[in-house]
C-alpha positions in Angstrom: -26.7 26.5 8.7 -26.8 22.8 9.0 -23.5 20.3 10.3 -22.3 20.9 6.4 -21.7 24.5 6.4 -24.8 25.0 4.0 -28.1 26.7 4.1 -30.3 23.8 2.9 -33.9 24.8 3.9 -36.8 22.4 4.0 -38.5 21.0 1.2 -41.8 22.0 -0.8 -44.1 19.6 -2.4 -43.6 18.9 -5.9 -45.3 19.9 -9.1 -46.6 18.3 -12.2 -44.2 16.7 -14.8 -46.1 18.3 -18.0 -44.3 22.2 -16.3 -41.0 20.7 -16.6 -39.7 20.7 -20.2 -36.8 22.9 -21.0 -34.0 22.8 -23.1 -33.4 21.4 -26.6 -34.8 18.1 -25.7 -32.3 15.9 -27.1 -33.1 12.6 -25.9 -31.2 12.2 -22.8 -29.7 15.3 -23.0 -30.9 16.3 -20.2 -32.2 14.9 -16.6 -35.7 13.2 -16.6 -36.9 16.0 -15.0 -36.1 18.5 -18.0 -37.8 16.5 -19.9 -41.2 16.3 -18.9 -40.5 12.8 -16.6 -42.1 13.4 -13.0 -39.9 14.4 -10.0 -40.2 13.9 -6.6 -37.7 16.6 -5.7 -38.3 19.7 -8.0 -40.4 22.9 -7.0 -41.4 25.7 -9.1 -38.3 27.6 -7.6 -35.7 24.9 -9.2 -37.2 25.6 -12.1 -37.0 28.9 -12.2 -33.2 28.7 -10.6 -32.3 26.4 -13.8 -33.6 28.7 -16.3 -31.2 31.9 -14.2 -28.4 29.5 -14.3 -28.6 28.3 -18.1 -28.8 31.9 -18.9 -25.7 32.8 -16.7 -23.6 29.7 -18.4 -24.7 30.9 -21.8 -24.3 34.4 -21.7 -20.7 34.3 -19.6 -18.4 31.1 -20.3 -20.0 28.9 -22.9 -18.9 31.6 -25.6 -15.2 31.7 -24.0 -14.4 27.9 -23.3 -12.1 26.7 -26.3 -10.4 29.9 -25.9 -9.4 30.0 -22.5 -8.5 26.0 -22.6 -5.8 27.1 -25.2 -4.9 30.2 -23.8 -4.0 28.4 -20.0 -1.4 26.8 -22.1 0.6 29.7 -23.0 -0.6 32.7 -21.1 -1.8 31.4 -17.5 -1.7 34.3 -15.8 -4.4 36.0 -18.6 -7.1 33.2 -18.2 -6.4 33.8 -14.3 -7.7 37.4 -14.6 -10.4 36.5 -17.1 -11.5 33.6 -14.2 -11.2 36.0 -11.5 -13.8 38.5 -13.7 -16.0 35.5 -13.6 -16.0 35.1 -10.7 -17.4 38.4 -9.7 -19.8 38.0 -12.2 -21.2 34.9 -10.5 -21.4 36.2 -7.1 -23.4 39.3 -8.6 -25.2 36.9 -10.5 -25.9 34.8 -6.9 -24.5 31.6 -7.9 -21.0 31.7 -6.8 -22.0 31.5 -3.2 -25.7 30.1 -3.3 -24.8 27.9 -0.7 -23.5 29.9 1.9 -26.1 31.7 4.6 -26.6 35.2 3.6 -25.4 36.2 7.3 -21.5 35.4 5.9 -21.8 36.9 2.6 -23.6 34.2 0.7 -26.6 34.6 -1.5 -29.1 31.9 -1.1 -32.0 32.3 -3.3 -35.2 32.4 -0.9 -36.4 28.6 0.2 -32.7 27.0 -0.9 -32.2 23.6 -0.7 -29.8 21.0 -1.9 -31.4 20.5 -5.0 -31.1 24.3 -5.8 -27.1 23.6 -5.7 -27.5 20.3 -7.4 -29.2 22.0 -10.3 -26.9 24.7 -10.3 -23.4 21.8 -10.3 -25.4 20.4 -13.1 -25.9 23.5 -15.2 -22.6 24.7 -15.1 -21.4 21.0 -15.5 -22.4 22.1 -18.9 -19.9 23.8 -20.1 -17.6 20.4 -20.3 -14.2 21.5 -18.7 -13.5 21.1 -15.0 -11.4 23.7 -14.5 -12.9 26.7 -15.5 -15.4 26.6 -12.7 -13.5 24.8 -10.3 -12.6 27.9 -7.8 -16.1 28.5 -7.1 -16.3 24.7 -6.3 -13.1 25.0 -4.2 -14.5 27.8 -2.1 -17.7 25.1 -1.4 -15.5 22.9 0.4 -12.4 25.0 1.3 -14.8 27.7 3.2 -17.0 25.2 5.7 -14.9 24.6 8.1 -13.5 28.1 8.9 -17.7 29.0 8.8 -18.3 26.1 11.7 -15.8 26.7 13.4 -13.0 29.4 12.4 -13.0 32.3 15.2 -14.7 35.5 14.2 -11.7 37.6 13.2 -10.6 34.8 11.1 -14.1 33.9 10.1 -14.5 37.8 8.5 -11.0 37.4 6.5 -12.4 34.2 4.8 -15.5 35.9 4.2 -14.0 37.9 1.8 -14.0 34.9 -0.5 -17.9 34.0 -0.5 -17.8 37.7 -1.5 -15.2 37.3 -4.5 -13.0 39.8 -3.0 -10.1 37.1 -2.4 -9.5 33.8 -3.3 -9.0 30.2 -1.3 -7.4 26.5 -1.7 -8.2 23.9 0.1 -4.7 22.2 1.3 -5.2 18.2 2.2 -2.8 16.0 -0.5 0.3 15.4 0.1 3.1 13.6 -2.2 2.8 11.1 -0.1 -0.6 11.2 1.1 -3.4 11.6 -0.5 -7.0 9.9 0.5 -4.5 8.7 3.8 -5.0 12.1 5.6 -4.2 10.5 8.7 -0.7 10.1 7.6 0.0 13.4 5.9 3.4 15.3 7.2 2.9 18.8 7.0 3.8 20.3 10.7 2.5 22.5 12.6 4.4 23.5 16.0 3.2 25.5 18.8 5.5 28.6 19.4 4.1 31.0 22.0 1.4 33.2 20.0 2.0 31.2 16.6 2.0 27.8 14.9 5.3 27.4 12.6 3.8 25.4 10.1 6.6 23.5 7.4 5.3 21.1 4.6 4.6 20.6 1.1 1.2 20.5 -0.4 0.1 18.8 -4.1 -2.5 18.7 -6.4 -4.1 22.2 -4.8 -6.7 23.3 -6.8 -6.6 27.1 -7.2 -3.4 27.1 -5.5 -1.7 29.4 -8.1 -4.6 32.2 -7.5 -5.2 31.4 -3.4 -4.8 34.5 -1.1 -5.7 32.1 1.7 -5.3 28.3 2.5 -7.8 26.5 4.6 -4.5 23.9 5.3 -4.8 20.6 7.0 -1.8 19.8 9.3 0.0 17.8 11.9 0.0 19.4 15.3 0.2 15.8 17.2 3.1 13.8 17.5 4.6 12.1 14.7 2.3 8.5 14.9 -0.8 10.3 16.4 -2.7 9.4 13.3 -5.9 10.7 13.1 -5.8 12.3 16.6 -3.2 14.4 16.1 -4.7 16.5 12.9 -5.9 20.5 13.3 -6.7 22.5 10.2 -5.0 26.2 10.5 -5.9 29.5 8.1 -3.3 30.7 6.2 -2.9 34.1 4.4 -0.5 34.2 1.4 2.9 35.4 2.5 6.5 35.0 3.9 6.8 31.3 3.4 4.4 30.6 1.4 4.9 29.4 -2.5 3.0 28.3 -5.0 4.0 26.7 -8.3 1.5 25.9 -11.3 1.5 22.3 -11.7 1.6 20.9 -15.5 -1.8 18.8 -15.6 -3.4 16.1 -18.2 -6.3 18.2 -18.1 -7.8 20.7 -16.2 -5.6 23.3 -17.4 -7.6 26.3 -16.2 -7.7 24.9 -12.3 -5.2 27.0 -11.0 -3.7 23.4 -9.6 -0.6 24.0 -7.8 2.6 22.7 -5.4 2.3 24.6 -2.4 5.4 25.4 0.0 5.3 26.3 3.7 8.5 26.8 5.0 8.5 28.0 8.6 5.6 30.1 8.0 4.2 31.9 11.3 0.6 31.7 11.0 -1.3 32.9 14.8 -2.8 30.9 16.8 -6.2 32.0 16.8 -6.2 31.0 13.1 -6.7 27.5 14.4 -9.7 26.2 13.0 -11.5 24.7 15.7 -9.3 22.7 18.6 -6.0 21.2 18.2 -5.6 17.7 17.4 -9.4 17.8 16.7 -9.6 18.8 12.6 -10.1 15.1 11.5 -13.5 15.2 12.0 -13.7 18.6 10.1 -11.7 17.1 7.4 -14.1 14.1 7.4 -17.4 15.9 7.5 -16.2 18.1 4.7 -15.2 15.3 2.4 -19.3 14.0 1.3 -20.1 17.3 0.6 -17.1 17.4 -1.7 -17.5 14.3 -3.0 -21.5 14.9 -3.5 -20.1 18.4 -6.0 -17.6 16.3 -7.6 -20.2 13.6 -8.6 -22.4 16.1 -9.4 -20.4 17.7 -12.0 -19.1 14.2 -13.5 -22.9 13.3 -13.9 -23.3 16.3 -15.9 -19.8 15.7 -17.5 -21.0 12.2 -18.8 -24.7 13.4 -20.0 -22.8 16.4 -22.3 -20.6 13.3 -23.9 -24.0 11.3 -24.7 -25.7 14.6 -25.7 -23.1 15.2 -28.2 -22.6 12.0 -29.3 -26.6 11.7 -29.8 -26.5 15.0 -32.2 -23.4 14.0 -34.1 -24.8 10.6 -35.1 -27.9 12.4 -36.3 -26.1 14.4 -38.9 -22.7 12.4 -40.0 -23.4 9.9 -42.5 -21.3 6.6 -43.1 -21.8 4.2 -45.9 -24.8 6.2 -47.3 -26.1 6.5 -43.6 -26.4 8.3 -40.8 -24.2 7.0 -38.0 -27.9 6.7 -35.7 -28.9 4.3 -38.5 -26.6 1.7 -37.9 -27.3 -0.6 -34.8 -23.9 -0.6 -33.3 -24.3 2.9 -33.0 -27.6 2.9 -31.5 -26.7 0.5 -29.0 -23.6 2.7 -27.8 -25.6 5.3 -27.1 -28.4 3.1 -25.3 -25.4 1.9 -23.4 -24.2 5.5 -22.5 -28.0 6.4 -21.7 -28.3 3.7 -19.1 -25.1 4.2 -17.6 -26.1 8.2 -16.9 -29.5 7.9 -15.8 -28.2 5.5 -13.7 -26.2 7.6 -12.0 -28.1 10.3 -11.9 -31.1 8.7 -10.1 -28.5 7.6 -7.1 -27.2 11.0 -7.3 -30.7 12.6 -6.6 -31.1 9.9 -4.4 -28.1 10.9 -2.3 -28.6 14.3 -2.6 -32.3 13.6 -0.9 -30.8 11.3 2.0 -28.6 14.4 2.7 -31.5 16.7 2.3 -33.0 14.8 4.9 -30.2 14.5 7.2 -28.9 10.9 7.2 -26.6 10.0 9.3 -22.9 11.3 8.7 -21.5 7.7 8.1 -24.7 6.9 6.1 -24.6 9.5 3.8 -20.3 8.9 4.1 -21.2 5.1 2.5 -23.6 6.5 -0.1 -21.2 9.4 -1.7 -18.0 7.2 -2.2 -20.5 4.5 -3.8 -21.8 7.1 -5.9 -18.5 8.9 -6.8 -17.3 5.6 -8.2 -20.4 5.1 -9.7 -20.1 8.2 -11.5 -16.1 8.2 -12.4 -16.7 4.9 -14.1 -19.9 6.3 -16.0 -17.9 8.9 -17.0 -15.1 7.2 -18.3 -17.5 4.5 -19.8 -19.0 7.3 -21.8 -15.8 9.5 -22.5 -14.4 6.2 -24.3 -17.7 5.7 -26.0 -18.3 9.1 -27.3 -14.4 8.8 -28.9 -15.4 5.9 -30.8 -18.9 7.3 -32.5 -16.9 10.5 -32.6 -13.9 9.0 -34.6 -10.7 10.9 -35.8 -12.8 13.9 -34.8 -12.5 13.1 -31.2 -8.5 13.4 -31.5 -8.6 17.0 -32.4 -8.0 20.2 -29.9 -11.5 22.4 -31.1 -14.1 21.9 -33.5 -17.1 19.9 -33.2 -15.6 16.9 -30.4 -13.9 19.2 -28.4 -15.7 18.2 -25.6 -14.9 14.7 -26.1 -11.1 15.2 -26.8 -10.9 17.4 -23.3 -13.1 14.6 -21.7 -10.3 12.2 -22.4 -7.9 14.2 -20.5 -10.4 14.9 -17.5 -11.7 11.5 -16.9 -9.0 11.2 -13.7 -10.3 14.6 -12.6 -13.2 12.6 -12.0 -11.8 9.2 -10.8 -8.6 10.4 -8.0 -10.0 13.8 -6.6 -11.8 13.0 -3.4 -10.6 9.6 -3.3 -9.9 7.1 -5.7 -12.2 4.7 -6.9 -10.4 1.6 -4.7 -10.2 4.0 -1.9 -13.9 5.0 -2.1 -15.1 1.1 -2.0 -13.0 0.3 0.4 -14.6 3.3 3.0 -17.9 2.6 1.9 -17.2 -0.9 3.0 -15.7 0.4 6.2 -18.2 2.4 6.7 -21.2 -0.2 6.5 -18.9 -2.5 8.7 -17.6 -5.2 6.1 
């Protein structure tokens, strides 16, 4: 297990372009790579990891997407149970904790690397909605830190979740803090044998379904800043609510208000040493940030994929919409946007592969994360133009391009917004 959390293993060499193709082969609806282009990154066992997780993605949500969008609406609670199936089905399957050693629970294919996981974000970035998959990607960056550096009777609680026994949230933003974790106001005081931890918690994805709650809190005193931060686990129970919050999007996320109020939670569910978690809470943030932009990548590339087939059969003025130039150029635009991104994000994912320096690798995933929330965004607005009135309608053939309208900010705030992500990155480099 590296700094991370993950079991990335070392590379092997790569393999010819002409083994690569796979898919439908709509131009650019893919990566390079799928497409018979040359890799520098891709083994024989991506390849066949790709295939296992189209399969999966096919067989067990593509079907069930429109209907569980609609149902989270109106009968949360059912789509909950439905997502909770799945995720069983995943970790049976080996993707729902690919990226967790095998020693806590996880179920790393043999020889996993980071471009096993990046190909697995991407494939089920397929489905185009965020919040269907978006527990398993919660339990990537909630579970880390309690695997680093949780003590072992806490450690074997939070196992459960790699094993989709139980379920986790990861508890940073605030209503008043955000991307500022330095200045979040969530307590925790020191009691004898237990913490009493008071605060309020927003924007949690998977709150609503959470048994535990990796939470980041203030055991310093009030203007400690940074130095003053622990992370604590804490199990569901007296003191602890959770409300469903009413979202643009991402209506299948679980995303919730969370309430502690005078909660006791024991001291050896510290995570790490007191007044120490900031570093934690930093370390974890580029491998969040790295699964975010991997899923908006794939996120923008469905958009252009669609938009590519759409033109090909609606006709306009006697034509077909790929006929006319305008609409050729949009979807040049959208192309060069996406491959764009994804070559920095393979990029990035190598530099971590590698291991880069922390602050390196820091400056390179907000660049990339705004990189990709703007290429998302660029293309979501894109694909509702080709797409026309059939864009504005819940269903039907630009679903995917109506709920990418509502799920551009899932892209652009989570992790840091875009002006907060130049602004470290900047920091970072020392500008």
């Amino acid at each position: 297990m590296n700094a991370s959390g993950f079991s990335h293993a070392s590379k092997k060499p790569p393999i010819p372009g002409k083994d690569l193709l796979f898919g439908e082969q709509v131009p650019f609806g893919d990566p390079l790579w799928y497409q018979g282009g040359h890799s520098p990154y891709i083994t024989t066992s991506h390849i066949e990891w790709r295939a296992k997780c189209r399969e999966f993605v096919e067989a067990e949500i593509m079907p069930h997407v429109d209907e569980w969008e609609e149902q989270a609406l109106v009968d949360y609670p059912a789509v909950a149970k439905q997502q909770a199936v799945l995720l069983r089905k995943m970790y049976d399957a080996g993707f729902l904790s690919s990226v967790f050693p095998a020693e806590f629970g996880g179920t790393p294919p043999i020889g996993f690397d980071i471009f096993h996981e990046l190909v697995q974000l991407d494939e089920f970035g397929r489905i185009g909605s965020w919040g269907i998959v978006m527990a398993a990607q919660i339990l990537t960056m909630a579970m880390p830190p309690l695997l680093l550096a949780a003590q072992p009777s806490v450690r074997a609680k939070a196992e459960q979740c790699i094993r989709a026994e139980k379920q986790i949230a990861l508890c940073i933003s605030e209503p008043w803090a955000g991307s500022d974790v330095a200045n979040i106001r969530t307590t925790a005081v020191r009691n004898g044998d237990h913490y009493t931890l008071n605060g309020e918690k927003k924007w949690i994805t998977n709150g609503v379904n959470a048994d535990y709650f990796t939470v980041v809190c203030r055991t310093g005193k009030e203007g400690s800043g940074s130095r003053g931060i622990s992370l604590l686990f804490v199990e569901r129970g007296v003191g602890v609510s959770t409300d469903r919050m009413k979202l643009q999007g991402n209506w299948t996320a679980g995303t919730a208000f969370v309430r502690f109020e005078d909660v006791r939670v024991p001291i050896e569910n510290l995570i790490g040493e007191e007044n120490q978690g900031f570093k934690l809470v930093m370390l974890n943030f580029n491998h969040e940030r790295f699964v975010i932009c991997a899923q908006g990548t794939r996120a923008a590339r469905v958009l252009l994929e669609d938009c590519v087939k759409y033109a090909k059969k609606r006709k306009t003025f006697g034509k077909y919409l790929i006929e006319h130039q305008v609409i050729k150029h949009k979807i040049g635009e959208m192309a060069r946007h996406v491959e764009a991104t994804q070559a920095f994000l393979e990029s990035v994912a190598y530099q971590m592969q590698t291991g880069a320096p922390v602050d390196k690798v820091g400056q390179l995933t907000a660049l990339l994360k705004v990189q990709m929330s703007r290429t998302y965004k660029f293309c979501a607005t894109e694909a509702s133009q080709i797409f026309g009135g059939s864009s504005y309608v819940r269903g039907g053939q630009g679903a995917r391009v109506e709920r990418a309208m509502r799920e551009v900010v899932s892209a652009a705030v989570p992790g840091g917004s875009e002006e907060i992500m130049l602004d470290l990155a900047m920091k970072l480099a020392k500008l």
